[in-house]
N, C-alpha and C positions, 0 to 999 in steps of 0.2 A: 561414744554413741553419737548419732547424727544431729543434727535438731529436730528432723522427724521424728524419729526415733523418743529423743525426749520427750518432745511435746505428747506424744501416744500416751508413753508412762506417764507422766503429769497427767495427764489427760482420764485416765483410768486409775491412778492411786487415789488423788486428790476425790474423785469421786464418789468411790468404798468408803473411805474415810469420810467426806464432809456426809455421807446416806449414814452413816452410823453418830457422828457426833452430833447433826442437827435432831436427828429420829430420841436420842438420849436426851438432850438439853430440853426440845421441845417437850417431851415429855415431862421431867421434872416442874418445867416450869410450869407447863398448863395442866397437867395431867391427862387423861382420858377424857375432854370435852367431845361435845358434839360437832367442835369444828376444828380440833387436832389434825386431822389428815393436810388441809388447807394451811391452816398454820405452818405444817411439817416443811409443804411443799414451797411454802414462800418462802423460810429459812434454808432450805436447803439450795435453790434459786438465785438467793441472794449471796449466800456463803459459796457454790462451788467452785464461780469464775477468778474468786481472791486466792482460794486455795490453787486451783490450777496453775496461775498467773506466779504465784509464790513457790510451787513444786517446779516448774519450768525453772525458773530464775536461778534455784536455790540448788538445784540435783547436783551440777557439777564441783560444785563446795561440798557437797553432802559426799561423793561419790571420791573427793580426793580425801576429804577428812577422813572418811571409814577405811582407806586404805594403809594412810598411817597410823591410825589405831591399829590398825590389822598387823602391820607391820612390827611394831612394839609390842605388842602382846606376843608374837611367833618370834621376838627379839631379832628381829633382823635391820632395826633401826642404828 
């Protein structure tokens, strides 16, 4: 894959994912306040650019490891 290409995915996985773990954590922690949304959106803000930056970095390790999983598992290792 390109580094355009990564970067897109990083760029959209890490996204989903930090809107769904900051939207849960915030939750937890604060519950249902009058200023949850604000909250949500600072954590989420703060969190998406380390995930991105981390999904970037990380894909191509991720993307050969899962291949030799892949591979051992269909025993072709």
């Amino acid at each position: 894959m390109s580094a355009k290409g990564r970067f897109i995915m990083a760029v959209l996985m890490s996204s989903m994912m930090v809107l769904m773990v900051t939207l849960i954590a915030t939750f937890l922690n604060l519950g249902l306040r009058t200023d949850f949304l604000r909250q949500w959106v600072r954590a989420y803000f703060v969190a998406w650019p380390v995930a991105a930056t981390t999904a970037f970095l990380v894909m191509p390790f991720a993307q050969r490891t899962t291949g030799r999983i892949l591979a051992m598992l269909e025993g072709g290792a």
